[in-house]
TILUM-442341 format. One record per residue (C-alpha): residue in one letter; chain; residue number from 1; x, y, z. Coordinates in steps of 0.25 Angstrom, whole numbers, plus 5000, padded with zeros to 4 digits. Layout:
<atom rest="a" kette="A" nr="NUM" px="X" py="Y" pz="Z"/>
...
This chain:
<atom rest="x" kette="A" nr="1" px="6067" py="4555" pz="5184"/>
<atom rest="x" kette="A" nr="2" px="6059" py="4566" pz="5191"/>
<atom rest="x" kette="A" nr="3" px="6049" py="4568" pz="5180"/>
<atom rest="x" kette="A" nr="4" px="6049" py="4552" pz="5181"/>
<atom rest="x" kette="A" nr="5" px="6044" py="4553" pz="5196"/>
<atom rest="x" kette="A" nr="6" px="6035" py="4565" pz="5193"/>
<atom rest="x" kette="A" nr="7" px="6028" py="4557" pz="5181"/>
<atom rest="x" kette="A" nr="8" px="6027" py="4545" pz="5191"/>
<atom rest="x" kette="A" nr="9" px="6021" py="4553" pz="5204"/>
<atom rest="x" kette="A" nr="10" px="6010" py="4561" pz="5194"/>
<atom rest="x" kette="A" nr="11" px="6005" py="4545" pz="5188"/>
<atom rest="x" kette="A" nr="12" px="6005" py="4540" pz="5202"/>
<atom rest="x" kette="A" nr="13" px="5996" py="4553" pz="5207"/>
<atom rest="x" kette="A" nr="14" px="5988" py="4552" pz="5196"/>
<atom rest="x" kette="A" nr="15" px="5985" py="4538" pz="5197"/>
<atom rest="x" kette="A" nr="16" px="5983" py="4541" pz="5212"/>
<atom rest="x" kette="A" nr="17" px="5971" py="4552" pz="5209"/>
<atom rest="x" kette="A" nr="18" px="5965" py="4543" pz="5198"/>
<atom rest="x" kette="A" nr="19" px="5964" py="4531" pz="5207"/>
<atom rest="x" kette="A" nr="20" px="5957" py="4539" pz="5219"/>
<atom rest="x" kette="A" nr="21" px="5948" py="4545" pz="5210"/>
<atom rest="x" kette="A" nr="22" px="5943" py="4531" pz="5205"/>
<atom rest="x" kette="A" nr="23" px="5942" py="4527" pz="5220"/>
<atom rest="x" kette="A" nr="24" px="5933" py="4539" pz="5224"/>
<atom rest="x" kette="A" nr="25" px="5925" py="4535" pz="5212"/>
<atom rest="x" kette="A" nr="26" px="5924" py="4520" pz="5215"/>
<atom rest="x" kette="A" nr="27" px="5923" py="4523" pz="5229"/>
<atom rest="x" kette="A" nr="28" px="5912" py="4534" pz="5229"/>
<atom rest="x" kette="A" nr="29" px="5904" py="4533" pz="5214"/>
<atom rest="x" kette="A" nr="30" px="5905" py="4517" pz="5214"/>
<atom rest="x" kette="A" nr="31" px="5888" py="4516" pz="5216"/>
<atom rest="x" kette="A" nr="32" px="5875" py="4524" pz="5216"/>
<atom rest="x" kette="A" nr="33" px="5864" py="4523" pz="5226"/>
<atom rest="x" kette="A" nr="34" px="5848" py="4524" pz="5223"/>
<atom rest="x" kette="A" nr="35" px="5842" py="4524" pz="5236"/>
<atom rest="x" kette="A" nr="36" px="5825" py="4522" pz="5236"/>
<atom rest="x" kette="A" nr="37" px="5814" py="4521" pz="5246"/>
<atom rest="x" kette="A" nr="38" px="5804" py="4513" pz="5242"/>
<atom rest="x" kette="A" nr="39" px="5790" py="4509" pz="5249"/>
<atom rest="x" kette="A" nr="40" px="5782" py="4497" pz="5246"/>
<atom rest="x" kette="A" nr="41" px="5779" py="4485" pz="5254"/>
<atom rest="x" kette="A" nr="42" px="5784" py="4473" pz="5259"/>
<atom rest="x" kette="A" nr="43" px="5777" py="4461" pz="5249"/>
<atom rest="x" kette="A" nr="44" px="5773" py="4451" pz="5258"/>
<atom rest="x" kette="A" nr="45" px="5766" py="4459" pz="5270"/>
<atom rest="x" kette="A" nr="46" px="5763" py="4471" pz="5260"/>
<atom rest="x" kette="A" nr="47" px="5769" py="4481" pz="5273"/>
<atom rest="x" kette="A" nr="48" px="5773" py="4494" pz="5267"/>
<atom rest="x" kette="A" nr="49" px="5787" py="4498" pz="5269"/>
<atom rest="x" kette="A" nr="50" px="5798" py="4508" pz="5265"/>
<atom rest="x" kette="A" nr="51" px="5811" py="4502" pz="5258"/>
<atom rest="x" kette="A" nr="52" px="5825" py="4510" pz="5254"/>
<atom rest="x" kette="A" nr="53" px="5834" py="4506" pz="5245"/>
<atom rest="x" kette="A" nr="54" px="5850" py="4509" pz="5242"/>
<atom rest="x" kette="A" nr="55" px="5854" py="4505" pz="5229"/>
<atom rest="x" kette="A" nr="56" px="5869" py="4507" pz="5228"/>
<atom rest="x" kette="A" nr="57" px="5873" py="4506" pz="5213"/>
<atom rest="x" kette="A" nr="58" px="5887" py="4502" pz="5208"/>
<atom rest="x" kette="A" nr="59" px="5893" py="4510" pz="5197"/>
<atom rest="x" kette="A" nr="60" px="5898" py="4505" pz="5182"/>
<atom rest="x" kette="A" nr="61" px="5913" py="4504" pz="5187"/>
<atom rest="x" kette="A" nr="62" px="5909" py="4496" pz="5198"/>
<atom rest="x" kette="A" nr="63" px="5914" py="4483" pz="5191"/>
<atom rest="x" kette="A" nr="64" px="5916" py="4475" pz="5203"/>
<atom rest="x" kette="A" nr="65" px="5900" py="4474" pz="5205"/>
<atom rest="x" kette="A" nr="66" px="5892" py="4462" pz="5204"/>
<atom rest="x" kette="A" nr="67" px="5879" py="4470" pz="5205"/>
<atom rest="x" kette="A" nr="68" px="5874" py="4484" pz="5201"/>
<atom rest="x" kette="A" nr="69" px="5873" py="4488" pz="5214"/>
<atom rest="x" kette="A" nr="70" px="5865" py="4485" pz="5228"/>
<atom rest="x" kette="A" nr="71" px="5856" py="4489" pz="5238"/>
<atom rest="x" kette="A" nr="72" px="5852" py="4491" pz="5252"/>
<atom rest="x" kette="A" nr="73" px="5838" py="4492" pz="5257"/>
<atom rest="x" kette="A" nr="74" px="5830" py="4495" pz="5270"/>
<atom rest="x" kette="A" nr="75" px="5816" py="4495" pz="5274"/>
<atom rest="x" kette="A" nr="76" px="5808" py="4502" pz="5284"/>
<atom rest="x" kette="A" nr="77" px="5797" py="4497" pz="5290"/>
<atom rest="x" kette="A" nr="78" px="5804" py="4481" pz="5290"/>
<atom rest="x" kette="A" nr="79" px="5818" py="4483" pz="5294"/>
<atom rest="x" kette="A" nr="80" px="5824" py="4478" pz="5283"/>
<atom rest="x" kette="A" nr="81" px="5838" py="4483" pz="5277"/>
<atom rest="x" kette="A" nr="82" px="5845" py="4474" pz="5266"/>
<atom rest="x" kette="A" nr="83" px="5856" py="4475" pz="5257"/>
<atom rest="x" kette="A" nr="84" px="5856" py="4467" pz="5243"/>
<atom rest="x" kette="A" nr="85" px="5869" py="4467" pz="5235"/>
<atom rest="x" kette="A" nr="86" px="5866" py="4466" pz="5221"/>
<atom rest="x" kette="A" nr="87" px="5857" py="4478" pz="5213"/>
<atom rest="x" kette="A" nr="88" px="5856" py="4473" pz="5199"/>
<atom rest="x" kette="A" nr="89" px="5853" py="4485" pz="5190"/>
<atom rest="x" kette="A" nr="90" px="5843" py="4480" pz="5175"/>
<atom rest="x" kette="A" nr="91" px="5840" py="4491" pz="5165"/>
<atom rest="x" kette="A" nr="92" px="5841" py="4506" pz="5165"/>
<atom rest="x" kette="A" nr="93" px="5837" py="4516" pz="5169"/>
<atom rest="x" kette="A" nr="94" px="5823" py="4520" pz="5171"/>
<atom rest="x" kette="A" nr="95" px="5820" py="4506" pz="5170"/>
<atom rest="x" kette="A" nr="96" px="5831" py="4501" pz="5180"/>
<atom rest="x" kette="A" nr="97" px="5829" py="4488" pz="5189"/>
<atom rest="x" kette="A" nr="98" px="5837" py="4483" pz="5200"/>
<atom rest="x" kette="A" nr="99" px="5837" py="4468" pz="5202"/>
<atom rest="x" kette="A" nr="100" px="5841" py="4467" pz="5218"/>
<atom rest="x" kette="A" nr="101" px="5847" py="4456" pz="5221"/>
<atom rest="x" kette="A" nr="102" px="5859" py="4449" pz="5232"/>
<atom rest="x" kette="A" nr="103" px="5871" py="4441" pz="5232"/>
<atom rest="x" kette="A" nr="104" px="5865" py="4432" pz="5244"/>
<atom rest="x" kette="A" nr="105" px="5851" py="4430" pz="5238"/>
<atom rest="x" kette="A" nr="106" px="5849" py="4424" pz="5224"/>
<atom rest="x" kette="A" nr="107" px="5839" py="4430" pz="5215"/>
<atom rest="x" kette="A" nr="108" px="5833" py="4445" pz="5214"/>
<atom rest="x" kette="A" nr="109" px="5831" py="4453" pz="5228"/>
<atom rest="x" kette="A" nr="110" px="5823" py="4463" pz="5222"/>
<atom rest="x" kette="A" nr="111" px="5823" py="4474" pz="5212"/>
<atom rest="x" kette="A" nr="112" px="5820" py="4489" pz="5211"/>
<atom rest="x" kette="A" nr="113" px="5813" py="4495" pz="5198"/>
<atom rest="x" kette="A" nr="114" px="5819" py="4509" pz="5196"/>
<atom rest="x" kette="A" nr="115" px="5808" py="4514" pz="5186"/>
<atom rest="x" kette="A" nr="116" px="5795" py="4511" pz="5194"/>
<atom rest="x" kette="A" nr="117" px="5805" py="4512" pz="5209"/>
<atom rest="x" kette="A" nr="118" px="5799" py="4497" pz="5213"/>
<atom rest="x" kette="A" nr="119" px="5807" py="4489" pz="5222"/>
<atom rest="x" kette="A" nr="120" px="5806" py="4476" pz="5228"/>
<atom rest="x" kette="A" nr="121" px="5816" py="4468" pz="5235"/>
<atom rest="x" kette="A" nr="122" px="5813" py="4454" pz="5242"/>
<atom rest="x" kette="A" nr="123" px="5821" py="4453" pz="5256"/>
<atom rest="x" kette="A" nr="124" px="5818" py="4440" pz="5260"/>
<atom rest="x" kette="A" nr="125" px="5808" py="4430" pz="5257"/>
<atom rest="x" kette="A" nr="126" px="5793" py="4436" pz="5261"/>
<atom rest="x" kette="A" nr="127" px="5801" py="4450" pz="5262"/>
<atom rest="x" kette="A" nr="128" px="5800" py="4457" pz="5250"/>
<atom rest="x" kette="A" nr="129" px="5797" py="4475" pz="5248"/>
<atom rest="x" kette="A" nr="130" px="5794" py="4481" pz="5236"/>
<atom rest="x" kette="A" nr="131" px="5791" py="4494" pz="5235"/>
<atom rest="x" kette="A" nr="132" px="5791" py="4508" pz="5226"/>
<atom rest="x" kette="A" nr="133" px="5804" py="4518" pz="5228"/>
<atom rest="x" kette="A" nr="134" px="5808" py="4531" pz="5226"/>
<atom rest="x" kette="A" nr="135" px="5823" py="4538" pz="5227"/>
<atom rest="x" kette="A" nr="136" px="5828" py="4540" pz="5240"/>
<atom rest="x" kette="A" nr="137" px="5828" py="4535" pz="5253"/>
């Protein structure tokens, strides 16, 4: 009965440390960032002006998902900050595009071509930047 018990406490610990090891890794690995600063223009008025980017990336064993990830942008000279749910990632690497999009606007947001760094989103009608980035903001 005792080695019954002992077996029993062992599976239960075991279990324990496996589960909280898959929680930190859900918790803390689930994504990957890519964060740029891009300066270009703004297309209608042609003013110059300074964009950053946060891509946040979902792992593989994100299943739950509907996108590939999502991003948060801010501008400099027009105060401008946005947040756009859906990163669809097309291809591989080095010729990786990003189709940005939203779950509240139809159609295509904007998109970033990771092999020649262009970016271009559309805010709003008559609001659009687009622009040339490098790593880091």
């Amino acid at each position: 009965m005792l080695q019954l018990v002992k077996i029993l406490v062992r599976s239960v610990l075991a279990i324990t440390i496996v589960s909280g090891i898959t929680f930190y890794i859900l918790v803390n690995h689930s994504t990957d960032a890519m964060n740029l600063t891009c300066k270009g223009k703004w297309l209608q008025s042609g003013k110059g002006e300074t964009l950053f980017a946060a891509f946040e990336f979902y792992r593989p064993w994100i299943l739950w998902a509907e996108a590939d990830g999502n991003v948060r942008v801010e501008t400099t000279q027009f105060p401008l900050s946005s947040y756009f749910s859906e990163v669809k990632t097309i291809g591989r690497e080095p010729l990786r595009l990003f189709e940005i999009t939203d779950s509240y606007r139809a159609g295509m947001i904007g998109g970033y071509r990771e092999a020649s760094k262009e970016i271009a989103i559309n805010f709003s009608k008559g609001l659009t930047f687009t622009g040339n980035c490098r790593d880091g903001i």
